[in-house]
PyMOL commands that place a pseudoatom at each C-alpha (Angstrom):
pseudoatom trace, name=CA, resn=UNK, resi=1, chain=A, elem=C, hetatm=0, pos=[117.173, 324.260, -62.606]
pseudoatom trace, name=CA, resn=UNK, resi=2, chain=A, elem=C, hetatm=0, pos=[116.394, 327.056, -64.583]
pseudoatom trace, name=CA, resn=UNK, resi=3, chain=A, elem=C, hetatm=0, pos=[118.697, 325.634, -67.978]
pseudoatom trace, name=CA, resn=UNK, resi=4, chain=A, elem=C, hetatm=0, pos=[117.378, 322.126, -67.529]
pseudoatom trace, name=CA, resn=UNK, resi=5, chain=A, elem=C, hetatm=0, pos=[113.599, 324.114, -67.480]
pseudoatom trace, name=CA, resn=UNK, resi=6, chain=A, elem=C, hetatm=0, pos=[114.594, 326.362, -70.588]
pseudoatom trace, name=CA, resn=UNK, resi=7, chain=A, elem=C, hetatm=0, pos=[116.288, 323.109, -72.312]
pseudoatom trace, name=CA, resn=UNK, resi=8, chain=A, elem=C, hetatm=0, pos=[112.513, 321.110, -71.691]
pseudoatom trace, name=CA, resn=UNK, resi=9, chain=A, elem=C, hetatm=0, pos=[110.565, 324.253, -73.643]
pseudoatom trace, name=CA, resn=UNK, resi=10, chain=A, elem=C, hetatm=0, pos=[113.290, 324.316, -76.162]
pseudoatom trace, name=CA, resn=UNK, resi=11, chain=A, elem=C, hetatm=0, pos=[112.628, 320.625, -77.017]
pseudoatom trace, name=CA, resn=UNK, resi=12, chain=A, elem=C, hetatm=0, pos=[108.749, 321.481, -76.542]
pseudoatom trace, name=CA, resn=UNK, resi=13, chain=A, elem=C, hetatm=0, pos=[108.988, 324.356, -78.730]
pseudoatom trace, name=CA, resn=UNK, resi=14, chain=A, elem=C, hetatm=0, pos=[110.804, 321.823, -81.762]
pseudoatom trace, name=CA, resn=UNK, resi=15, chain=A, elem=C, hetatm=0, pos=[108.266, 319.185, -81.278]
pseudoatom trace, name=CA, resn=UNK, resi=16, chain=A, elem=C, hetatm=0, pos=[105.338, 321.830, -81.860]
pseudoatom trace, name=CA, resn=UNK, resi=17, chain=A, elem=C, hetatm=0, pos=[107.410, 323.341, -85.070]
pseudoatom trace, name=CA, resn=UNK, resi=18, chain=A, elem=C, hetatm=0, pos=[108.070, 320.191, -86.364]
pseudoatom trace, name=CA, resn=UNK, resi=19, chain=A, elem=C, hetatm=0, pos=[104.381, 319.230, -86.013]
pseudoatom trace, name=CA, resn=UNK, resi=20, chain=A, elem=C, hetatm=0, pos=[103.238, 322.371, -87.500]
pseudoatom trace, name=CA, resn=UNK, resi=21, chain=A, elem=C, hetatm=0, pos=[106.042, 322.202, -90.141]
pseudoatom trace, name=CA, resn=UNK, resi=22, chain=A, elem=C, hetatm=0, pos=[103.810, 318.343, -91.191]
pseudoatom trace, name=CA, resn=UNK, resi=23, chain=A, elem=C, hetatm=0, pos=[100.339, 319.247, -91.357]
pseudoatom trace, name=CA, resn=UNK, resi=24, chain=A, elem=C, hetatm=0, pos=[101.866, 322.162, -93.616]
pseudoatom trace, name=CA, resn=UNK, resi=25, chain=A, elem=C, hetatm=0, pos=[103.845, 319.982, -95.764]
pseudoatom trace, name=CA, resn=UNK, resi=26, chain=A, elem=C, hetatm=0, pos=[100.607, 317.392, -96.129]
pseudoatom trace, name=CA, resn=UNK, resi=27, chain=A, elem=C, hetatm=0, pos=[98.401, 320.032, -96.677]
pseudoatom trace, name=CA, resn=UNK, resi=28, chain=A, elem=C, hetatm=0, pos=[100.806, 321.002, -99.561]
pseudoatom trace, name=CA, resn=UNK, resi=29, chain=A, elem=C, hetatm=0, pos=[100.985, 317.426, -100.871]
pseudoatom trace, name=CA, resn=UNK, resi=30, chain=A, elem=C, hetatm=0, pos=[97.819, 315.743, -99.715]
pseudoatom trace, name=CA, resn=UNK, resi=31, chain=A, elem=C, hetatm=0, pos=[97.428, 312.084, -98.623]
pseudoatom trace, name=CA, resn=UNK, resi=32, chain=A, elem=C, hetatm=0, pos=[98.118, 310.248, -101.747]
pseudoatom trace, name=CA, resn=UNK, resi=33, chain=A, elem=C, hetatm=0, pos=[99.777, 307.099, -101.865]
pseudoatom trace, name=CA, resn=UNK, resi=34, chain=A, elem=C, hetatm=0, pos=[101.006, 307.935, -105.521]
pseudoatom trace, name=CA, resn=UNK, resi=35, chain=A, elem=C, hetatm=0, pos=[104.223, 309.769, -104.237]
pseudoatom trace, name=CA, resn=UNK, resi=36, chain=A, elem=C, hetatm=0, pos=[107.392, 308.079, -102.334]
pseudoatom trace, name=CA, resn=UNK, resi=37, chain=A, elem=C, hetatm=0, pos=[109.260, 309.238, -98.975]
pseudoatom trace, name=CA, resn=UNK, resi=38, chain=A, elem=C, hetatm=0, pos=[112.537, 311.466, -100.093]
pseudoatom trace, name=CA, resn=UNK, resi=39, chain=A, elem=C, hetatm=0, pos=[115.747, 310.577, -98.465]
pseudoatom trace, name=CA, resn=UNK, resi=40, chain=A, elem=C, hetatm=0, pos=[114.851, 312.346, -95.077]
pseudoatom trace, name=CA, resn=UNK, resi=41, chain=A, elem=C, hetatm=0, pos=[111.245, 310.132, -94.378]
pseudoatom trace, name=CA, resn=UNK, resi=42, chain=A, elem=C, hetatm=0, pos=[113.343, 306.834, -95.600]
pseudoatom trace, name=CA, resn=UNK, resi=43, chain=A, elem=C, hetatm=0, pos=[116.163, 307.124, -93.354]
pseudoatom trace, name=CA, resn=UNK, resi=44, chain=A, elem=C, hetatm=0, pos=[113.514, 308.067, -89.891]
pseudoatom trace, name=CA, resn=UNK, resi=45, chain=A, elem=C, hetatm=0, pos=[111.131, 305.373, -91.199]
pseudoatom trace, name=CA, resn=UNK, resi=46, chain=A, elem=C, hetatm=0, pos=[114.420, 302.459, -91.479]
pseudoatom trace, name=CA, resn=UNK, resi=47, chain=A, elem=C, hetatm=0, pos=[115.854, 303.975, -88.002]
pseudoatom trace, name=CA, resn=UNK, resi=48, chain=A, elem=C, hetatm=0, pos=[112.338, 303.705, -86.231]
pseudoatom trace, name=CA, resn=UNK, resi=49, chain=A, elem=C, hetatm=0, pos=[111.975, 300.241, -88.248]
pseudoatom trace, name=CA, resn=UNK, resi=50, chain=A, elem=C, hetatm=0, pos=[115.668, 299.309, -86.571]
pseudoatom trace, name=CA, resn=UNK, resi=51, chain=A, elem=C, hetatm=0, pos=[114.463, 300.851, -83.160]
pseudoatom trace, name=CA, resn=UNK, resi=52, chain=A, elem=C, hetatm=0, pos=[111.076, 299.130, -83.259]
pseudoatom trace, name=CA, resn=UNK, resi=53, chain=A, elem=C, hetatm=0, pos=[112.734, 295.818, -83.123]
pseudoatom trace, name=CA, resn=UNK, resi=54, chain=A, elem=C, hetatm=0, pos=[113.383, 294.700, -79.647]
pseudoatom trace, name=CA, resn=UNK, resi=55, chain=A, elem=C, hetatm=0, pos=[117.570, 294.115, -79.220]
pseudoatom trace, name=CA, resn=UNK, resi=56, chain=A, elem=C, hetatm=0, pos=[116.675, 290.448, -77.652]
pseudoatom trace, name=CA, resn=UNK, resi=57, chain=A, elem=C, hetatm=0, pos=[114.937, 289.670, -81.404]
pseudoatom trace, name=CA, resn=UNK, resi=58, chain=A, elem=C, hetatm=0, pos=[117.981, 291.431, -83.413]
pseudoatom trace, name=CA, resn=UNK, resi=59, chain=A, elem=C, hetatm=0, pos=[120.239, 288.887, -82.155]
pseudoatom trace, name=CA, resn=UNK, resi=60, chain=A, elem=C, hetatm=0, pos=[118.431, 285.781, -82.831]
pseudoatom trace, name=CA, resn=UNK, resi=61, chain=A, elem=C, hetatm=0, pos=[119.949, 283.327, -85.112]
pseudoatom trace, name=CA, resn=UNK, resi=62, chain=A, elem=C, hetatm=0, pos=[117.886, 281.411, -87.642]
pseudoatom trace, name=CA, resn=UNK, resi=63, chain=A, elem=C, hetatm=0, pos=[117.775, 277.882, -85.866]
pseudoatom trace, name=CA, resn=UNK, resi=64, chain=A, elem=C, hetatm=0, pos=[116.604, 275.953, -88.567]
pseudoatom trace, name=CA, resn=UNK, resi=65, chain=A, elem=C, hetatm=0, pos=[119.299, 274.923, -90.379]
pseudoatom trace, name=CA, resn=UNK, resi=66, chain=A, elem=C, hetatm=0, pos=[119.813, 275.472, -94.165]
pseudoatom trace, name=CA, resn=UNK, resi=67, chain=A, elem=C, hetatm=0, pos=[119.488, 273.084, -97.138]
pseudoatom trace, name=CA, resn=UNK, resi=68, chain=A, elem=C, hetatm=0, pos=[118.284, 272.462, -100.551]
pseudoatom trace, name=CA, resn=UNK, resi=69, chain=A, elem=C, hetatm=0, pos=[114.629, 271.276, -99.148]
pseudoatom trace, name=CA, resn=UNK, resi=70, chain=A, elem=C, hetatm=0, pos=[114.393, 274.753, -96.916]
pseudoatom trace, name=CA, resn=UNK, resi=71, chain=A, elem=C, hetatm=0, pos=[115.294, 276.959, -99.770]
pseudoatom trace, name=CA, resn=UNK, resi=72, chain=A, elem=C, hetatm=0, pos=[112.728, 274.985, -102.036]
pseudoatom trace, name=CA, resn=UNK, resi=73, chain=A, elem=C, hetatm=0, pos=[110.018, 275.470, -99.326]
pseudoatom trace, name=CA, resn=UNK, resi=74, chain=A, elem=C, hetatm=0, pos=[110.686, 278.867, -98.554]
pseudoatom trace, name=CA, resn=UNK, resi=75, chain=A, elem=C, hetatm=0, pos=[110.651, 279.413, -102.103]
pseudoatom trace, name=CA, resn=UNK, resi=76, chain=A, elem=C, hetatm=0, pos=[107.144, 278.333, -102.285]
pseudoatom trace, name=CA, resn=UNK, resi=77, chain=A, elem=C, hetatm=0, pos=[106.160, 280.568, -99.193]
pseudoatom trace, name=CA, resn=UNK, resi=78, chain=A, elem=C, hetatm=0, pos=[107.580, 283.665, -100.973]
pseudoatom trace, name=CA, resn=UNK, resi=79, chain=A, elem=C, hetatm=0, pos=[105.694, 282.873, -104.127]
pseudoatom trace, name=CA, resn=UNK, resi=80, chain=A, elem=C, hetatm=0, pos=[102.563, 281.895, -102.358]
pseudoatom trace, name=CA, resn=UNK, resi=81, chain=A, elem=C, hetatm=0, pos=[102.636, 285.487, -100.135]
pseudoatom trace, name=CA, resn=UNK, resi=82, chain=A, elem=C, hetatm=0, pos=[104.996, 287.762, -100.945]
pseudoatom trace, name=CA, resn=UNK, resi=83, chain=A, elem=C, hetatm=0, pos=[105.415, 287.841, -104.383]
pseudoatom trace, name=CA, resn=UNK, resi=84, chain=A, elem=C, hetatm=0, pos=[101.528, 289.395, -105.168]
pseudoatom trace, name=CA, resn=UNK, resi=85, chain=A, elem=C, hetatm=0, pos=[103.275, 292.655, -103.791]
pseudoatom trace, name=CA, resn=UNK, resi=86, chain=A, elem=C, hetatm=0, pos=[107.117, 292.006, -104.060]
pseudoatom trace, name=CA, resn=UNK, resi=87, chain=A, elem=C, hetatm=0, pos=[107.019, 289.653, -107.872]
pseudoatom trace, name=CA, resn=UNK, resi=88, chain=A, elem=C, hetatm=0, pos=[109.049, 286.958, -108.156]
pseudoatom trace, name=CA, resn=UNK, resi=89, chain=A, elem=C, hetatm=0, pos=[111.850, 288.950, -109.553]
pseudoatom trace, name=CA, resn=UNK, resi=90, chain=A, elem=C, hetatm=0, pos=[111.812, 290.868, -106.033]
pseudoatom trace, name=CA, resn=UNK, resi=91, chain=A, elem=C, hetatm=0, pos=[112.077, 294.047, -107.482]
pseudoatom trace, name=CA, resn=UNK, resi=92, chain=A, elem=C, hetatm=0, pos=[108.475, 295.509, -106.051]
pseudoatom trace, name=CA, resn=UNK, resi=93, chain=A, elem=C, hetatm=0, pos=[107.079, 296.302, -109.338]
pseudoatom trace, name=CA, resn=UNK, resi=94, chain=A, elem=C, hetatm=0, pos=[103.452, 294.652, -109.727]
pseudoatom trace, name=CA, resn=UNK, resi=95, chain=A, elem=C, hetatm=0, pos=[100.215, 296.252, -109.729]
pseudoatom trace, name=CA, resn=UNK, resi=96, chain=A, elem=C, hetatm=0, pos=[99.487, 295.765, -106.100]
pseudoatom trace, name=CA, resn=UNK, resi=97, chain=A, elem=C, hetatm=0, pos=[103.424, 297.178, -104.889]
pseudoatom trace, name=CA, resn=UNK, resi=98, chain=A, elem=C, hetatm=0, pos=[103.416, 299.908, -106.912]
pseudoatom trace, name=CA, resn=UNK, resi=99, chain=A, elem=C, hetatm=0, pos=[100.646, 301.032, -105.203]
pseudoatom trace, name=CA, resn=UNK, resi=100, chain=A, elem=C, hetatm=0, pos=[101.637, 300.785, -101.790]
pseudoatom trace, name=CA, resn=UNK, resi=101, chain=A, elem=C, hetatm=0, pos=[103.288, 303.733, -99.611]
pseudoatom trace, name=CA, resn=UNK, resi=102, chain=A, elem=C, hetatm=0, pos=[105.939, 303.184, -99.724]
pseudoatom trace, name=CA, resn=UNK, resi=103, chain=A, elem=C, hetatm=0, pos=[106.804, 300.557, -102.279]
pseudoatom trace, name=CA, resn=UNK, resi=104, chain=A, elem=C, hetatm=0, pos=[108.452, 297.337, -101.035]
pseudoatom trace, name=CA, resn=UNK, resi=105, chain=A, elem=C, hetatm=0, pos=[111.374, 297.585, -101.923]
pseudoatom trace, name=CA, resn=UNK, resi=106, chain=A, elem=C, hetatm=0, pos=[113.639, 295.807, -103.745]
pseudoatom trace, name=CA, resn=UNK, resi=107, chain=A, elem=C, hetatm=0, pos=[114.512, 292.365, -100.971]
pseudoatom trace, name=CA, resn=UNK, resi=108, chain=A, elem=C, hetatm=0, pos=[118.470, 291.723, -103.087]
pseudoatom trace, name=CA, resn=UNK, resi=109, chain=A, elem=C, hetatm=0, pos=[119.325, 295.034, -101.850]
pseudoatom trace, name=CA, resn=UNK, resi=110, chain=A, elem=C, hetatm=0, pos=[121.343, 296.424, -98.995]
pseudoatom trace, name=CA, resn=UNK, resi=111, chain=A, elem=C, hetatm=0, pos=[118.476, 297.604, -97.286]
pseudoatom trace, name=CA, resn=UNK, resi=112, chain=A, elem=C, hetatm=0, pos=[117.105, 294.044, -96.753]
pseudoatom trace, name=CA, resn=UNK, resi=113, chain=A, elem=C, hetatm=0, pos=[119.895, 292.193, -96.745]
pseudoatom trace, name=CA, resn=UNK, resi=114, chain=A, elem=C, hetatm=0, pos=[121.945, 293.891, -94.301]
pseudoatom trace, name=CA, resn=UNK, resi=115, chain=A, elem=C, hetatm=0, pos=[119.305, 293.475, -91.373]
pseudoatom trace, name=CA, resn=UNK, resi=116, chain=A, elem=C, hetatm=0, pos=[119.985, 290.658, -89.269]
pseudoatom trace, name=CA, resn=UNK, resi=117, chain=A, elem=C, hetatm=0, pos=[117.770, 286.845, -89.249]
pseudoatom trace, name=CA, resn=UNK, resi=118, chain=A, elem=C, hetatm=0, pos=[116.168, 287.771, -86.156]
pseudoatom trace, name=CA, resn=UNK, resi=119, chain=A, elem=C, hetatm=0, pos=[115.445, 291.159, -87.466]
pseudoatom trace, name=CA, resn=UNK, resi=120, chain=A, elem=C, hetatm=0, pos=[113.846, 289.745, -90.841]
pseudoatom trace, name=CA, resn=UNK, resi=121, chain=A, elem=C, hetatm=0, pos=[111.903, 287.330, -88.761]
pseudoatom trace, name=CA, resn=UNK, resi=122, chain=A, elem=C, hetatm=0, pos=[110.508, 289.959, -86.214]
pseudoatom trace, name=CA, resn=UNK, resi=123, chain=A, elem=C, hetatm=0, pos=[108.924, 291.802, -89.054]
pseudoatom trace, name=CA, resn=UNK, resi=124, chain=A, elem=C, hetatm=0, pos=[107.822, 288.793, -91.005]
pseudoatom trace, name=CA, resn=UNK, resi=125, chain=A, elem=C, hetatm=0, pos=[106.149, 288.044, -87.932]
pseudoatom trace, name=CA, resn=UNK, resi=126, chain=A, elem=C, hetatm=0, pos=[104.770, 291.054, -86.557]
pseudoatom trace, name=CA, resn=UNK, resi=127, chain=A, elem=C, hetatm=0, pos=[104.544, 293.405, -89.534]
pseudoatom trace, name=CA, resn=UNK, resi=128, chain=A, elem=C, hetatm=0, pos=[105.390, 296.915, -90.117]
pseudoatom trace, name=CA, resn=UNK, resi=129, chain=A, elem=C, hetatm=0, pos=[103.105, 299.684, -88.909]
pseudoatom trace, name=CA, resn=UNK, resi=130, chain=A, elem=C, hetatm=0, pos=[101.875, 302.613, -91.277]
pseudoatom trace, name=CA, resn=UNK, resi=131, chain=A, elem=C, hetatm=0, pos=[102.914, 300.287, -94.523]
pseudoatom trace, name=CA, resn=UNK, resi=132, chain=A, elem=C, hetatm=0, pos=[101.811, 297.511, -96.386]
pseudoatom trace, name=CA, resn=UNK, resi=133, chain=A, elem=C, hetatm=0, pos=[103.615, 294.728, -94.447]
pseudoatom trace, name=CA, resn=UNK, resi=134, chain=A, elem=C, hetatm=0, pos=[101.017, 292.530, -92.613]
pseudoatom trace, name=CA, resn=UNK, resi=135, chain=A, elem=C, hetatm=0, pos=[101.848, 291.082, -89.410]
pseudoatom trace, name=CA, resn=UNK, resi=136, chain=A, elem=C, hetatm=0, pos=[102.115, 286.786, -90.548]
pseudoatom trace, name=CA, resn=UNK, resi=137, chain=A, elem=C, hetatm=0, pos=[102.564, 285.316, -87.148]
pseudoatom trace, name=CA, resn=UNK, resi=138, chain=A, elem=C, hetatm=0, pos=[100.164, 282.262, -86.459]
pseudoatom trace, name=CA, resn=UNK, resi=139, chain=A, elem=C, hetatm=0, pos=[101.181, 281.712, -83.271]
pseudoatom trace, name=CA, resn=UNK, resi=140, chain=A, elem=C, hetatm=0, pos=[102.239, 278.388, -83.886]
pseudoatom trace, name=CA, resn=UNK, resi=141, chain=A, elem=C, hetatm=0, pos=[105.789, 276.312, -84.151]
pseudoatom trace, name=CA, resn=UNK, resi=142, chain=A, elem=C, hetatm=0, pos=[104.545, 275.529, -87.568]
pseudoatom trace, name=CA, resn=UNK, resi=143, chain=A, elem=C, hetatm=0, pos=[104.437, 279.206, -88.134]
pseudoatom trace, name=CA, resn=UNK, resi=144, chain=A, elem=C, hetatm=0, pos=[107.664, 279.724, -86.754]
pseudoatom trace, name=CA, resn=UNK, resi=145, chain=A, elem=C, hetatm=0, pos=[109.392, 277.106, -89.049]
pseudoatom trace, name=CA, resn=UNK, resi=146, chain=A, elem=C, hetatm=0, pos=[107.824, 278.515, -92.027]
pseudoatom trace, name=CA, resn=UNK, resi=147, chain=A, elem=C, hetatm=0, pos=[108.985, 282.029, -91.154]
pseudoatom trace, name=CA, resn=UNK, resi=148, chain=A, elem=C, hetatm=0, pos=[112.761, 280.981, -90.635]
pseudoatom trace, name=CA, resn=UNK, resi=149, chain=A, elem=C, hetatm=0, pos=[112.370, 278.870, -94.367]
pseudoatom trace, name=CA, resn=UNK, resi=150, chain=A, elem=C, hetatm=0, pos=[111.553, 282.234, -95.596]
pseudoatom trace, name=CA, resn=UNK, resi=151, chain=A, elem=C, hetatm=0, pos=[114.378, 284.161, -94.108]
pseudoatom trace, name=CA, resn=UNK, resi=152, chain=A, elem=C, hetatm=0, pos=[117.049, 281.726, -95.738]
pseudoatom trace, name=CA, resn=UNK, resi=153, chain=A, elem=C, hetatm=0, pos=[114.799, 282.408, -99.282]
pseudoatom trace, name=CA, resn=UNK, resi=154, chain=A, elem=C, hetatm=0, pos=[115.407, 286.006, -98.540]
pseudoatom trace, name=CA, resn=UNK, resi=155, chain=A, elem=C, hetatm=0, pos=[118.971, 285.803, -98.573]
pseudoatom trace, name=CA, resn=UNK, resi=156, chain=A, elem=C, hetatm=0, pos=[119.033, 283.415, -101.933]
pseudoatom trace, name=CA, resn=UNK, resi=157, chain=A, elem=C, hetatm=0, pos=[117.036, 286.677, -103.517]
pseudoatom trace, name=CA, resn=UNK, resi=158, chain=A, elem=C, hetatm=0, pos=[120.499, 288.267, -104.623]
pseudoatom trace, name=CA, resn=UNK, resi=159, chain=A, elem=C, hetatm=0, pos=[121.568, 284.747, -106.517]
pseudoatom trace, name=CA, resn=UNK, resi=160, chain=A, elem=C, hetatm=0, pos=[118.110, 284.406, -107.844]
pseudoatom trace, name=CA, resn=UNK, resi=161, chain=A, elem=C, hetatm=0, pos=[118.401, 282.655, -111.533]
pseudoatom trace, name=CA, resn=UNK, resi=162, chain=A, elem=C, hetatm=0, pos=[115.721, 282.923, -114.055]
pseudoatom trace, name=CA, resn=UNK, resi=163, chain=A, elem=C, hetatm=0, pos=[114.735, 279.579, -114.374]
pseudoatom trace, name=CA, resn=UNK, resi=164, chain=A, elem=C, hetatm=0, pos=[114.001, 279.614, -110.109]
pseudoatom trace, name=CA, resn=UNK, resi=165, chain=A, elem=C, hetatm=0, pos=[111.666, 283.042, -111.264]
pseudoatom trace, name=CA, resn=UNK, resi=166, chain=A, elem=C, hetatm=0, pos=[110.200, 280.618, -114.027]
pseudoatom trace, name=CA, resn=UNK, resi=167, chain=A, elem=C, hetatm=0, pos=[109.776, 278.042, -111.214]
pseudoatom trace, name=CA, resn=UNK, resi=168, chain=A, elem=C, hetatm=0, pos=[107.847, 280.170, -109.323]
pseudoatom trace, name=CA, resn=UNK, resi=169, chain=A, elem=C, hetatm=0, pos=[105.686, 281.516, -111.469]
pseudoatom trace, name=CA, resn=UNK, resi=170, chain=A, elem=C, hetatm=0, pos=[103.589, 277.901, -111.396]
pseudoatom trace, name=CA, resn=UNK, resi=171, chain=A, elem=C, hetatm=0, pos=[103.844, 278.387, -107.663]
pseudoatom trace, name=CA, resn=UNK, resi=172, chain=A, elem=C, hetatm=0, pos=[102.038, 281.942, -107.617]
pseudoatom trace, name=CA, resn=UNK, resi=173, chain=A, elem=C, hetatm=0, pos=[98.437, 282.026, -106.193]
pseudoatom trace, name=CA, resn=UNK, resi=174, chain=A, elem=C, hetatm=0, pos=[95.670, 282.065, -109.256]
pseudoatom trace, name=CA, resn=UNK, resi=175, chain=A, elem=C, hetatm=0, pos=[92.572, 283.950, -109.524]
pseudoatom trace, name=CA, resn=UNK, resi=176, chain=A, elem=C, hetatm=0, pos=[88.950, 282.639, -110.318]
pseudoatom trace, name=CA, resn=UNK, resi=177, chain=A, elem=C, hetatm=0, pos=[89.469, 283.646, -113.487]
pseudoatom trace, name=CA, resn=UNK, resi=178, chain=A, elem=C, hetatm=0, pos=[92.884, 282.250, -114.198]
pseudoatom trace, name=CA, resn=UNK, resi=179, chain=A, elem=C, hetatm=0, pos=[91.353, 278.855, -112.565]
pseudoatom trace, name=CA, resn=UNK, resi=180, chain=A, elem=C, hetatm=0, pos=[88.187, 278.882, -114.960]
pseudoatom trace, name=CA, resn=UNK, resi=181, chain=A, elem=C, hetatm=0, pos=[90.758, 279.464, -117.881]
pseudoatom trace, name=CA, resn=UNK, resi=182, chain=A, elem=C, hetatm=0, pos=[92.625, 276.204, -116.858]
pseudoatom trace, name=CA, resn=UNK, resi=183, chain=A, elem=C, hetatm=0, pos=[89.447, 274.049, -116.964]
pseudoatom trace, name=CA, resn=UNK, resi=184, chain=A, elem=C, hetatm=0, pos=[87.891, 275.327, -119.970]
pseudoatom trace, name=CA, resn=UNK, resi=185, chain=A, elem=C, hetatm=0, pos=[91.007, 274.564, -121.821]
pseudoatom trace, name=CA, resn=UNK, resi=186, chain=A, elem=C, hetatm=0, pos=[91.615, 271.246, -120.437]
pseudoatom trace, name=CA, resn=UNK, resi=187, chain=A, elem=C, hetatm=0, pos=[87.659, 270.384, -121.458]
pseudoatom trace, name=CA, resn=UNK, resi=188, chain=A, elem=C, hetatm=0, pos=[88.780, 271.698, -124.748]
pseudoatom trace, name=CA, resn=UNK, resi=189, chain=A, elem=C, hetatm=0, pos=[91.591, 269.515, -124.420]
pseudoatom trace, name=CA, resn=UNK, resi=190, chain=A, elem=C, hetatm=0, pos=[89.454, 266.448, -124.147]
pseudoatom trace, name=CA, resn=UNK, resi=191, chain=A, elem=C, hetatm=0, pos=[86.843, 267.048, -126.999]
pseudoatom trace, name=CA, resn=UNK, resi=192, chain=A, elem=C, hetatm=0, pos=[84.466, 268.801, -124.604]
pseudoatom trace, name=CA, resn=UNK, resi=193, chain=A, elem=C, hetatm=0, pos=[84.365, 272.278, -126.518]
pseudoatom trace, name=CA, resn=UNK, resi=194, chain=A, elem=C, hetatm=0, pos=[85.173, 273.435, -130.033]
pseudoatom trace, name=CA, resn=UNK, resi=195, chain=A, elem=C, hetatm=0, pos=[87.348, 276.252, -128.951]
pseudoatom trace, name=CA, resn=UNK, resi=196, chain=A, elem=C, hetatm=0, pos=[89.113, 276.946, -126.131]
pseudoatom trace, name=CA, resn=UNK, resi=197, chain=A, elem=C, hetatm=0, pos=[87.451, 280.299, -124.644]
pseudoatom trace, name=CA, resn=UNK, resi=198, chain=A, elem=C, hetatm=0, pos=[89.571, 283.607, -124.863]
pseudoatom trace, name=CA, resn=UNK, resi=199, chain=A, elem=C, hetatm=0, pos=[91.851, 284.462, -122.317]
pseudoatom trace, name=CA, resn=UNK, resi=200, chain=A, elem=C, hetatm=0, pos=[90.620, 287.307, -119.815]
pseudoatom trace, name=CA, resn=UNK, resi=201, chain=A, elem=C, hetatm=0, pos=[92.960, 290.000, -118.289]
pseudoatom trace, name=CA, resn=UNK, resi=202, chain=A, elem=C, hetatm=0, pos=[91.965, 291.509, -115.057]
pseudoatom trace, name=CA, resn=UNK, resi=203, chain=A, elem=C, hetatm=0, pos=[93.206, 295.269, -114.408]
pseudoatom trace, name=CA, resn=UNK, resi=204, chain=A, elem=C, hetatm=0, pos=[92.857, 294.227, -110.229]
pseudoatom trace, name=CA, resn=UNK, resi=205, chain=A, elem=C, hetatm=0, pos=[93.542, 291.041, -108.658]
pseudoatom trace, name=CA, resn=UNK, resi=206, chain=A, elem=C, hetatm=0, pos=[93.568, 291.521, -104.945]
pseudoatom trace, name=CA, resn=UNK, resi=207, chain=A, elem=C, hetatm=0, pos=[95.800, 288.821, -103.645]
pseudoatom trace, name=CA, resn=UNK, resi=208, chain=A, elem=C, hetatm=0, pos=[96.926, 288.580, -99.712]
pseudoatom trace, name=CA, resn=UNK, resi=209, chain=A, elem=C, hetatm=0, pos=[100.743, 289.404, -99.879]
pseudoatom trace, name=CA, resn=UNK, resi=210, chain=A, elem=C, hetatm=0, pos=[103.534, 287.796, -97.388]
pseudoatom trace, name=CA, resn=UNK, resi=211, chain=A, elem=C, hetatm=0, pos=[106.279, 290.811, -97.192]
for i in range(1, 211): cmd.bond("trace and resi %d" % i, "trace and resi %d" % (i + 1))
show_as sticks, trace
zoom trace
């Protein structure tokens, strides 16, 4: 009785460090979302990600059944959601990703690609907590279809050719501005101007992401 009491303060005892040890180490670094986990926070956030996922939903296998169409639709659903945060190259680096904590990281690598359908749809569907990953589930077969489209996109990301990044690029969700653009020119196009009207950049274009 008396180990299995000194064992519980032990564990007690690490818990409180630890904690202590954290508040220390933010206070040190603050809260900004500028800086990336080290090795250490990466691996605990990817086990607790890998925990997090009930074992019934690891094991599920995509039912919907893979073929040119899917790929071509879940194409469009990545570059209609994700790809604000993720790009179409599916390296992470646009505006918006690269200033998330963490990043999202790069979908051809092992990190992504090694977790299992059902594990890829769980998270799709419910999100991530403490990141930038939304939870997409509508509740709906639909929903569900669209999801399991995605996950076959997902593993294409690897084989990805340039002229499928091209192709997406016309699928990518357009801002006000990029919209007014497209009909001034096409009045210009049609006599209704004398010039077309110079093209705007935007620093911040805050687009829902699918990750």
């Amino acid at each position: 009785m008396k180990a299995v009491l000194k064992a519980f303060l032990l564990l007690v005892a690490l818990i409180v460090i630890l904690g202590v040890a954290t508040f220390i180490w933010l206070g040190s670094r603050g809260i900004s979302a500028k800086a990336q986990p080290g090795r250490f926070e990466t691996a605990i956030a990817r086990t607790m990600r890998h925990l997090a996922v009930p074992r019934g939903a690891r094991n599920i296998r995509n039912p919907v059944e893979k073929s040119s169409d899917v790929i071509k639709e879940g194409m469009a659903h990545y570059a209609d959601h994700c790809a604000a945060c993720r790009a179409n190259d599916r390296s992470g680096e646009t505006e918006m990703g690269l200033g998330l904590y963490p990043q999202p990281p790069d979908m051809r690598l092992p990190a992504t690609q090694s977790l299992t359908d059902g594990e890829l749809f769980y998270i799709i569907e419910n999100g991530v907590r403490l990141t930038g990953m939304p939870a997409w589930s509508t509740g709906t077969e639909e929903g569900n279809h669209s999801t399991w489209h995605l996950v076959h996109f997902i593993r294409e990301l690897p084989r990805l050719t340039s002229e499928q990044i091209d192709e997406m690029k016309g699928l990518n969700p357009r801002s006000p501005e990029e919209i007014r653009q497209q009909i001034e020119e096409e009045k210009f196009l049609q006599g209704g101007n004398a010039a077309p009207p110079p093209k705007r950049t935007t620093t911040h274009q805050h687009i829902g992401a699918h990750k």
